[in-house]
SERO-4910 file (N, C-alpha, C, O; in steps of 0.05 Angstrom, whole numbers):
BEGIN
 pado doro    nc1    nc2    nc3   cac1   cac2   cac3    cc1    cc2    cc3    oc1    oc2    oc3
  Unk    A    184   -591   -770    157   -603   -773    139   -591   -751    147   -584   -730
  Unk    A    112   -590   -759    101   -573   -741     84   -595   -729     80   -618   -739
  Unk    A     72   -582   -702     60   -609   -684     32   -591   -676     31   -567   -679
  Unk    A     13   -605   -668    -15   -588   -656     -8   -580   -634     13   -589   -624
  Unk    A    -26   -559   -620    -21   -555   -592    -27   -575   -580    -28   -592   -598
  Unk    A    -34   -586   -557    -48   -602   -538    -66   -585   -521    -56   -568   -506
  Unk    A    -90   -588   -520   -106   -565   -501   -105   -560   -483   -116   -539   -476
  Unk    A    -89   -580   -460    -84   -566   -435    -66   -540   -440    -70   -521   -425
  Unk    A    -45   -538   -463    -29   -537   -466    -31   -508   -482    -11   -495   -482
  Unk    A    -56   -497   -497    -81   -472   -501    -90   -468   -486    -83   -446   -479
  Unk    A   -112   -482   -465   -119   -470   -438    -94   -454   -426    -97   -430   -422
  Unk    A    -68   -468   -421    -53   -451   -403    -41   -430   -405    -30   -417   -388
  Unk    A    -46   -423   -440    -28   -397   -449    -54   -379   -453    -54   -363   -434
  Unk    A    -78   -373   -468    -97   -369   -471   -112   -366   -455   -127   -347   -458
  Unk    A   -116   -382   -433   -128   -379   -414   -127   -353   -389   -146   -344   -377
  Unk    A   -102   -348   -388    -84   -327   -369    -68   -303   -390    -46   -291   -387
  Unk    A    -84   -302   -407    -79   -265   -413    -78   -246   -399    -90   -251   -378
  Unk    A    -69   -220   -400    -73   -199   -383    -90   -186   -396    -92   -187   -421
  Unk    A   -106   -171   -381   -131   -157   -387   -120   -126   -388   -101   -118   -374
  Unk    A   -136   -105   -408   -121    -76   -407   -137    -69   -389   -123    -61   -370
  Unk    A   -163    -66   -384   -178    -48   -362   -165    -44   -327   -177    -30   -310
  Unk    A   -142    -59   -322   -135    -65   -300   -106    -49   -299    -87    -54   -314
  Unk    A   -108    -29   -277    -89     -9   -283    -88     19   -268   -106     36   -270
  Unk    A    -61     22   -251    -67     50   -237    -43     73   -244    -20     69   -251
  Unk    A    -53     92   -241    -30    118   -253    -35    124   -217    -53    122   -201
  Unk    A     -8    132   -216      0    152   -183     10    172   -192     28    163   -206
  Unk    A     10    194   -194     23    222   -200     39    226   -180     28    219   -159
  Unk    A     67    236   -174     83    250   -163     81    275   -169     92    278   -191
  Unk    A     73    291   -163     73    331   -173     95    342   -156     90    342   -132
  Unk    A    113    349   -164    142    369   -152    126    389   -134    106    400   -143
  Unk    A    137    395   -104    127    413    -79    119    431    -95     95    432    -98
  Unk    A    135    452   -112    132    481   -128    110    478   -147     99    499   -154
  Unk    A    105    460   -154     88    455   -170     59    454   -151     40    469   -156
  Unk    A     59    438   -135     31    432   -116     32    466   -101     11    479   -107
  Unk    A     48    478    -87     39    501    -72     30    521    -96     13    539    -93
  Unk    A     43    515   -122     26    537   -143      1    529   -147    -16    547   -150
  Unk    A     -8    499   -147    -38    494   -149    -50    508   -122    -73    517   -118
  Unk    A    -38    509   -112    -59    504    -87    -64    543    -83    -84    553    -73
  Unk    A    -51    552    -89    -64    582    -96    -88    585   -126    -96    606   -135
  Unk    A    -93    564   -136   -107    566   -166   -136    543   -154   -156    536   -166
  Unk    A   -130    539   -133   -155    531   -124   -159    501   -114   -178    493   -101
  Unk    A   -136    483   -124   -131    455   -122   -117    449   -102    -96    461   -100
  Unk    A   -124    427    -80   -126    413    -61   -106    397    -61   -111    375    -70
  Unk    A    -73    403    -52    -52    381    -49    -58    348    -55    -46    332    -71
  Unk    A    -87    342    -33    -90    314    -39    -99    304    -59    -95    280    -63
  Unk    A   -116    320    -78   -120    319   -104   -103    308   -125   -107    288   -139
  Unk    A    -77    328   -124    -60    326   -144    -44    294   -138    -33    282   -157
  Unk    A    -45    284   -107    -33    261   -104    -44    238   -113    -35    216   -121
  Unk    A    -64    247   -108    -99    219   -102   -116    218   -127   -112    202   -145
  Unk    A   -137    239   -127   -155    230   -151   -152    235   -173   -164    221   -190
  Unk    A   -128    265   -181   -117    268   -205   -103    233   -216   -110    232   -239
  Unk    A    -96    221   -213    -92    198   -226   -105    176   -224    -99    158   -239
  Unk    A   -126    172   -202   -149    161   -212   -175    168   -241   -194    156   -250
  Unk    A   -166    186   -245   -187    203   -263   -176    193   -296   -190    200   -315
  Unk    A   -159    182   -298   -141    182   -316   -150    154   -329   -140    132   -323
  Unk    A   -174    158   -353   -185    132   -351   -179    116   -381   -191     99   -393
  Unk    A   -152    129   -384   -135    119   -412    -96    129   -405    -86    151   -400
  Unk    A    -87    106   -409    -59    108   -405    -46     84   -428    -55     62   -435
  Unk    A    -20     98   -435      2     78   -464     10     70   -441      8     87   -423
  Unk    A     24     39   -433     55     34   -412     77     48   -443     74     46   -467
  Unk    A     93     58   -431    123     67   -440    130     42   -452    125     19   -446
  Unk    A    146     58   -473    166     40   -488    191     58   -499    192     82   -494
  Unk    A    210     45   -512    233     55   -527    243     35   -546    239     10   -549
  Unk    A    263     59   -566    274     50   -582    309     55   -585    316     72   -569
  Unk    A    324     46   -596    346     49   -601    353     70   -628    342     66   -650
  Unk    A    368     87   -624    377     98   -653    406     93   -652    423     94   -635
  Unk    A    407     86   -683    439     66   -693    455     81   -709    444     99   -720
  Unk    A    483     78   -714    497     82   -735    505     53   -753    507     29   -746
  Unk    A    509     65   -773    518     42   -790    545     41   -790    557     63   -788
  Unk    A    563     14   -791    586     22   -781    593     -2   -814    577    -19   -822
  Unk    A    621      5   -828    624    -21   -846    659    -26   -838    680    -14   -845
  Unk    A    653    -48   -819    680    -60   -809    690    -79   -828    711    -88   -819
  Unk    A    685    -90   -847    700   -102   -876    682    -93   -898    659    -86   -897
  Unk    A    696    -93   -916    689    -80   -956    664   -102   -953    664   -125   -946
  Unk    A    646    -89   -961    623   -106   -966    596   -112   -948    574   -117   -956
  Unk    A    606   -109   -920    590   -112   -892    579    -90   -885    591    -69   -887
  Unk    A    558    -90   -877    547    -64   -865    536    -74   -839    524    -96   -839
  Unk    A    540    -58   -817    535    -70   -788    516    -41   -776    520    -18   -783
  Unk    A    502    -48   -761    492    -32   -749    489    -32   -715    480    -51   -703
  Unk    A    501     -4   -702    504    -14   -673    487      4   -668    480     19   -686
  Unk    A    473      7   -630    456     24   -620    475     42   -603    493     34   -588
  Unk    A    467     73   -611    482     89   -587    468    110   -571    480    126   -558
  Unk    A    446    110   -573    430    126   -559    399    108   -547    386     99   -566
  Unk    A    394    105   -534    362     99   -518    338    117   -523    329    126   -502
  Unk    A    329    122   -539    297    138   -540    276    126   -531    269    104   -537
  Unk    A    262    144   -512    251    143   -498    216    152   -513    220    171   -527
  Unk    A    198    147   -514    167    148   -527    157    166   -508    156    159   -485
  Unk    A    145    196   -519    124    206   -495    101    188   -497     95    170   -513
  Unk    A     86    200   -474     67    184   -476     34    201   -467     30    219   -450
  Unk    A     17    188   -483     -9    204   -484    -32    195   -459    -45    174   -460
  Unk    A    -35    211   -440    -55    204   -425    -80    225   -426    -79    250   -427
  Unk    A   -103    207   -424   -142    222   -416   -146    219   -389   -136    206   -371
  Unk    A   -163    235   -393   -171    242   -358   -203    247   -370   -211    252   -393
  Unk    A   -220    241   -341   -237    255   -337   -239    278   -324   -222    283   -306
  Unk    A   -259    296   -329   -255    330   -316   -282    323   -298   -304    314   -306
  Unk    A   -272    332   -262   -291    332   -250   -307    355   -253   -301    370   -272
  Unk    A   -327    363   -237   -343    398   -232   -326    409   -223   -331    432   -217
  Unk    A   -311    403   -219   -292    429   -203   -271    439   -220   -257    458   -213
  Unk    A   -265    421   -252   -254    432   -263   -222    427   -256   -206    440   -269
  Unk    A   -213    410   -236   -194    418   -226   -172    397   -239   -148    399   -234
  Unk    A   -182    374   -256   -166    365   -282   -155    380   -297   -131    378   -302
  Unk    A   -167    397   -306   -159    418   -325   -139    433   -315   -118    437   -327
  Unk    A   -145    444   -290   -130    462   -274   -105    456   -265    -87    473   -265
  Unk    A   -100    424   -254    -74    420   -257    -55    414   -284    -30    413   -282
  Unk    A    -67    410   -307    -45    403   -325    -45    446   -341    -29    457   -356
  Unk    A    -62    451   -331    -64    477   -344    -52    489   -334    -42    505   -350
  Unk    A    -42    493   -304    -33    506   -291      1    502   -283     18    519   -278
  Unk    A      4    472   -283     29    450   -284     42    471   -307     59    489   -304
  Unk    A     29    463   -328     43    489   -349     47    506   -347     71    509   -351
  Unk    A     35    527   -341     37    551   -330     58    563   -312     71    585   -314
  Unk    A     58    541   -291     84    538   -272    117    541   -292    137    556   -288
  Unk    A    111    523   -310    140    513   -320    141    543   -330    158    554   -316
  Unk    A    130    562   -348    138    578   -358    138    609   -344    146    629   -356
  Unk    A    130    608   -324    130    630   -300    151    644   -292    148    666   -282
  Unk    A    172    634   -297    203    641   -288    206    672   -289    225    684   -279
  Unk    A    183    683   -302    188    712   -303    164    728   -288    167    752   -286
  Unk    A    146    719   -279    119    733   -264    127    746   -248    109    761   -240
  Unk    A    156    749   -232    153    756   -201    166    772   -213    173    785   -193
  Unk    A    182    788   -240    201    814   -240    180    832   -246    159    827   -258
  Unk    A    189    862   -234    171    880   -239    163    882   -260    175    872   -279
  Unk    A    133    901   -264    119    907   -280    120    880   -303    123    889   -326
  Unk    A    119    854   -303    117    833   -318     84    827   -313     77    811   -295
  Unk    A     72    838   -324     45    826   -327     34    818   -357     37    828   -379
  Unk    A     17    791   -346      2    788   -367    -11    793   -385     -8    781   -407
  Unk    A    -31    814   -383    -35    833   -401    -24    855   -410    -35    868   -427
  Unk    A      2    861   -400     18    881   -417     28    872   -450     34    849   -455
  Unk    A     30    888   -467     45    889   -491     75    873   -491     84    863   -512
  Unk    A     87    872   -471    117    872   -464    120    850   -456    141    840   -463
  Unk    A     97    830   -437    104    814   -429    114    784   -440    104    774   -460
  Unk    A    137    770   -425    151    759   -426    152    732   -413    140    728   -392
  Unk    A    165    716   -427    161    692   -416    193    678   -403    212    676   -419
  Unk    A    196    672   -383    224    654   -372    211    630   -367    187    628   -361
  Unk    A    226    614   -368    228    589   -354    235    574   -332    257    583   -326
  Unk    A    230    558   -319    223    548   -286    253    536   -287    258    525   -308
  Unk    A    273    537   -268    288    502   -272    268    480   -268    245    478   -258
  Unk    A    293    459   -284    275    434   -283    266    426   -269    242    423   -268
  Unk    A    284    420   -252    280    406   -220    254    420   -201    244    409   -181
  Unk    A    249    444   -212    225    454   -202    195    441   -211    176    440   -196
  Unk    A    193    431   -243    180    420   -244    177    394   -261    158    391   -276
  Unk    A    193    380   -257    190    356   -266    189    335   -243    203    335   -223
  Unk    A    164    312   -252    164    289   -233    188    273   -226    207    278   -241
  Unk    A    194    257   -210    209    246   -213    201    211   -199    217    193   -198
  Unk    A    174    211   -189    163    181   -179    139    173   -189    126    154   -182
  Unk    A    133    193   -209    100    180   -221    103    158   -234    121    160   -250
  Unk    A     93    137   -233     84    109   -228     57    102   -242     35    113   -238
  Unk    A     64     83   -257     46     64   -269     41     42   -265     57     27   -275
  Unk    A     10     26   -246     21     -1   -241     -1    -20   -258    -25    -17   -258
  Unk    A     17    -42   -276     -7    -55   -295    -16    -73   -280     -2    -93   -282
  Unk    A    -39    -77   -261    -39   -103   -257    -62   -119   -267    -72   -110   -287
  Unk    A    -74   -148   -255    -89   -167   -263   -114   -168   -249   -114   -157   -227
  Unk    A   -136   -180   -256   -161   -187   -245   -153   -194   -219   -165   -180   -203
  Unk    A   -131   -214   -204   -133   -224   -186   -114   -207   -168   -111   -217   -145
  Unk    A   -103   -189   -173    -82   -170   -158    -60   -183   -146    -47   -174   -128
  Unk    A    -56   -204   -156    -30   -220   -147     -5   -215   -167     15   -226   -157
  Unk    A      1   -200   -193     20   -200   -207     16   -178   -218     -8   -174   -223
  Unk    A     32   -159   -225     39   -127   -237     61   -130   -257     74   -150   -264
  Unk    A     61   -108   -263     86    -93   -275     87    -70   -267     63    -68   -261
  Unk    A     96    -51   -263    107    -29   -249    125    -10   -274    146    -19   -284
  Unk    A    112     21   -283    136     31   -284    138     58   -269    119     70   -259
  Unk    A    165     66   -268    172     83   -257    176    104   -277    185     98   -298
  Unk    A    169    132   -271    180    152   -291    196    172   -279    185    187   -262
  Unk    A    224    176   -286    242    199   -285    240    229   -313    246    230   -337
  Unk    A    228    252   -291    232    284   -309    210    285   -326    211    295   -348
  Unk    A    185    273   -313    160    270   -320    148    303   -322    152    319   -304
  Unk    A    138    308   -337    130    336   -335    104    339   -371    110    334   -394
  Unk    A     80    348   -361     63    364   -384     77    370   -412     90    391   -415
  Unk    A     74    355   -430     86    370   -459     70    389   -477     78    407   -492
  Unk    A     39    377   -470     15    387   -489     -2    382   -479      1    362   -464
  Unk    A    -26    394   -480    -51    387   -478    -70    391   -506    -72    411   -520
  Unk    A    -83    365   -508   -103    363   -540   -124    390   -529   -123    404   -509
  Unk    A   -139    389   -549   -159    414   -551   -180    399   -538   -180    375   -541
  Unk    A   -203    413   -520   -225    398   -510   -252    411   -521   -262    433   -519
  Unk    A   -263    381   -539   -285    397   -548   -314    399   -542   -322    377   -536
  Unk    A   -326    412   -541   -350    423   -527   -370    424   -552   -364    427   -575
  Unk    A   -405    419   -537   -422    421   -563   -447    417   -554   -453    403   -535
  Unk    A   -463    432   -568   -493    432   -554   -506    411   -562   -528    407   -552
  Unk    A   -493    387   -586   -506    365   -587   -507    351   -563   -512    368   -545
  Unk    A   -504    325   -553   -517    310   -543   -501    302   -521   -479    293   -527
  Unk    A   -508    304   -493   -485    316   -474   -470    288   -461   -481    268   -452
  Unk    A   -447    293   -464   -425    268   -457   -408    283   -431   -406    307   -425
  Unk    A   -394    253   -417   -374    263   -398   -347    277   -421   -343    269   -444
  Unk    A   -333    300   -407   -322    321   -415   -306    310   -400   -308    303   -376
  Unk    A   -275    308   -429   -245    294   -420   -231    315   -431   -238    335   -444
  Unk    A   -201    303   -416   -176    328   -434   -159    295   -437   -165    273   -428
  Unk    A   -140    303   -450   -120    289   -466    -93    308   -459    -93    331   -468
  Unk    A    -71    300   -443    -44    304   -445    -25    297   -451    -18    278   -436
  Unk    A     -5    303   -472     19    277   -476     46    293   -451     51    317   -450
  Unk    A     52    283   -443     76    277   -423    102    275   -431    103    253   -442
  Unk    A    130    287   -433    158    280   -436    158    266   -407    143    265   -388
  Unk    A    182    254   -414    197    245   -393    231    236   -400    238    227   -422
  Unk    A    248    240   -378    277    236   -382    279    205   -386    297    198   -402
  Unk    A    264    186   -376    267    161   -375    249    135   -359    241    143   -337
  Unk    A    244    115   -362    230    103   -341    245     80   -330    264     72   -344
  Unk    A    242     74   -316    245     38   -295    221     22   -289    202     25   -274
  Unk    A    232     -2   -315    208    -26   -307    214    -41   -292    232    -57   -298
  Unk    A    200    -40   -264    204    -54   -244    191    -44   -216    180    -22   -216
  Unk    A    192    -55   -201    192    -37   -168    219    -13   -162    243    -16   -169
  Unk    A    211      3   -150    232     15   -142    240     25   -120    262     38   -116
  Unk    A    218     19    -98    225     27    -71    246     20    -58    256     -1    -67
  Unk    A    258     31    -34    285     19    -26    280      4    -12    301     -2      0
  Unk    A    256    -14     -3    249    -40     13    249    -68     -6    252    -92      1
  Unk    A    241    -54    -40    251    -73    -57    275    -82    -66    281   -105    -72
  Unk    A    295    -54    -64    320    -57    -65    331    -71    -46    352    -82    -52
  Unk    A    321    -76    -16    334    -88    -10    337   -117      1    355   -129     12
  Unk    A    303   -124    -11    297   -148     -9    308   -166    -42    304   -190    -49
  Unk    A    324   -143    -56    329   -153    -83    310   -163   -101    315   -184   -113
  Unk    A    283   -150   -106    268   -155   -122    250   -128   -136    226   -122   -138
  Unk    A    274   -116   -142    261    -91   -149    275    -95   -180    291   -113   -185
  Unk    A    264    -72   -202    267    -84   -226    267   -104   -233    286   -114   -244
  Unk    A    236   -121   -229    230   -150   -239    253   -172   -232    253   -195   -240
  Unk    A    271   -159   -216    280   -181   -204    263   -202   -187    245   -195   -172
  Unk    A    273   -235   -191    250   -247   -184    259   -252   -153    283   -252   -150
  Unk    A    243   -256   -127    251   -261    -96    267   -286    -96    263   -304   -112
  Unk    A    280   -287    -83    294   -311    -77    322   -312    -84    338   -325    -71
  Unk    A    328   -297   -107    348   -294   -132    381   -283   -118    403   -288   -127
  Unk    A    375   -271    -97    394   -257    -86    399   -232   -103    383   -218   -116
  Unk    A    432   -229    -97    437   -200   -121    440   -210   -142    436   -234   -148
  Unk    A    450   -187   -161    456   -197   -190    488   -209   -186    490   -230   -199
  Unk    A    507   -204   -176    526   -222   -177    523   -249   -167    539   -264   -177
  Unk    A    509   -260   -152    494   -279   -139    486   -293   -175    495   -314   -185
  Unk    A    472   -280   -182    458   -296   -197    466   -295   -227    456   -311   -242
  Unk    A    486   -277   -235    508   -293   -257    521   -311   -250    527   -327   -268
  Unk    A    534   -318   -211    547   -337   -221    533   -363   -223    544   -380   -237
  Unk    A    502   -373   -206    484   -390   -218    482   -388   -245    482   -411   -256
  Unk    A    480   -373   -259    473   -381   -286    499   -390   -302    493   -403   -321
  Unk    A    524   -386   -299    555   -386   -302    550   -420   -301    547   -434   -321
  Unk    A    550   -433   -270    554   -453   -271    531   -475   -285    538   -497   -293
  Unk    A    506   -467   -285    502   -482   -312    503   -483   -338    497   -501   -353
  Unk    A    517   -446   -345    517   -456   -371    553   -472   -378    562   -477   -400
  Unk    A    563   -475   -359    593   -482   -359    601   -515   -350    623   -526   -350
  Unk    A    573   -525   -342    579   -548   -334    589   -566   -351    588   -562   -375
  Unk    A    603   -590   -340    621   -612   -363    591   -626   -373    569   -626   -362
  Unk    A    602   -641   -402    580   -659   -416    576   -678   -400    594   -686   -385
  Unk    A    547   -691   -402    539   -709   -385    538   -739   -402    543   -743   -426
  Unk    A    531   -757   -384    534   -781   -406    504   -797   -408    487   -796   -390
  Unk    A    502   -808   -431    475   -807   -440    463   -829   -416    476   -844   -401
  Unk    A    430   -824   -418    417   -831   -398    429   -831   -374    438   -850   -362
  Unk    A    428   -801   -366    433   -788   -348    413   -765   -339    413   -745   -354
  Unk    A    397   -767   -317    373   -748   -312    400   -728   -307    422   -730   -296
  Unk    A    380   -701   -326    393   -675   -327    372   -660   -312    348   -659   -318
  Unk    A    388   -642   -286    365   -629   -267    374   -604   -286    399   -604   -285
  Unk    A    365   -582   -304    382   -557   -311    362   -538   -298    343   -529   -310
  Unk    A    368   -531   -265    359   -525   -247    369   -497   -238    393   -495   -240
  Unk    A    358   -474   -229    367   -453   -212    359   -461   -179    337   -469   -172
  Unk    A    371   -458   -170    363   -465   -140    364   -432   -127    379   -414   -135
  Unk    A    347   -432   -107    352   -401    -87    362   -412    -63    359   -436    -55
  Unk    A    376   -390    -48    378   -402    -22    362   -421     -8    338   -422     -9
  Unk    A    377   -438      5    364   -455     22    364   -484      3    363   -506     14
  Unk    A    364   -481    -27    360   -508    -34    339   -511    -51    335   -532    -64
  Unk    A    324   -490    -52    294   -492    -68    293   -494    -97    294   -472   -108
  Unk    A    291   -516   -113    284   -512   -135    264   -485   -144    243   -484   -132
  Unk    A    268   -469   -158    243   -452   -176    254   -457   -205    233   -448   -214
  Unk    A    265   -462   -221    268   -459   -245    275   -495   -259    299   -500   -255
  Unk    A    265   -510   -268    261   -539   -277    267   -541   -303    256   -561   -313
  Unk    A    287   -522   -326    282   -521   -349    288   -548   -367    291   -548   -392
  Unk    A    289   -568   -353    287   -593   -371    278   -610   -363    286   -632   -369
  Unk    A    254   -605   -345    236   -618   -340    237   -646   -334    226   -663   -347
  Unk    A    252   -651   -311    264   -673   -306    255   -681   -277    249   -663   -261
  Unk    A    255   -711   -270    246   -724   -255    272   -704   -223    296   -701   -225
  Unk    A    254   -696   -199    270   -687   -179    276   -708   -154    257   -710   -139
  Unk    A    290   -719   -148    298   -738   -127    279   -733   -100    282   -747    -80
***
């Protein structure tokens, strides 16, 4: 049977949406990667700093599972997950006068496929020339960072990206009609992400990967959840606390909303 809301009860869900305009990209650029900018004209602190301020459209990451079908009795068909796929993802930028938006994802590229510039007679305008490839680890990110947060800067989400590196760049179009700010569009691979914090001061305050503070570790906190979901039956009219406590004693979690002594 269905019931109305109660309006405090719409105020409190409705009321506290997250907003999209609120939102920062940090770029990590691999050393080999930044000392090649910085011969093409671009400014180390650039590539750290305003290159991802400029970035005035970003997807957060997602994934999917890919399955096999498995038929463990005549008639059943089951489906399990054995692989994690991972979504590139498409980011815009604005291009300052200096051009130097362009220049790092133009050049980021450029890097990856360089592997052959430094053998003799390999030039660019020769007939002959040839393309190798960078190792990875030369240029893929490995801390660029996405943080979603809120009007009031008190709550985020965080992701982390592992083997972050340039996949494409869209075409940028130009026109003597009617003159607009001039963007580029890049979609991005990456090996993988982490939603959460990931610094090792989170790790070791145990609240990194949306772990919540207080919680301790994760063995800490299966076996809190162990012992309430294992507790003996209670007998009726009986206040039920179905409570997480953190160190020290502190209620944070009230899930049956029950009178506290």
């Amino acid at each position: 049977m269905a019931f109305p809301i109660k309006p405090e009860t719409a105020k409190r869900l409705f009321g506290n949406l997250a907003q999209s305009s609120h939102y920062e990209v940090k770029f990590q650029i691999p050393g080999p990667v930044v000392n090649y900018l910085f011969w093409k004209g671009v400014s180390p602190f650039y590539c750290v700093s305003d290159f991802g301020l400029l970035c005035f459209s970003a997807n957060l990451p997602t994934s999917a599972f890919a399955t096999s079908e498995l038929t463990p009795q005549q008639g059943i068909r089951e489906k399990i997950a054995h692989t994690r796929m991972y979504n590139n993802i498409v980011m815009e930028f604005y291009v300052d006068r200096r051009y130097e938006t362009i220049k790092v994802l133009e050049h980021w590229m450029d890097f990856i496929s360089s592997g052959g510039d430094n053998q003799d007679k390999n030039n660019k305008l020769a007939k002959d020339y040839y393309i190798k490839m960078q190792y990875p680890d030369s240029y893929k990110s490995t801390e660029t960072k996405i943080v979603k947060f809120d009007r009031d800067y008190k709550r985020e989400i965080e992701y982390t990206f592992r083997g972050m590196f340039p996949q494409s760049i869209s075409s940028i179009p130009v026109s003597y009609a009617g003159s607009d700010v001039l963007k580029v569009a890049a979609t991005f691979e990456y090996d993988r992400y982490i939603a959460g914090r990931t610094w090792s001061f989170d790790l070791f305050k145990g609240i990194s990967e949306n772990n919540q503070s207080g919680l301790g570790n994760k063995k800490q906190q299966r076996t809190q959840e162990d012992n309430i979901l294992n507790r003996p039956p209670l007998e009726k009219n009986t206040k039920v606390l179905d409570a997480v406590n953190a160190n020290g004693g502190q209620t944070i979690i009230n899930a049956a909303n029950s009178d506290i002594a």
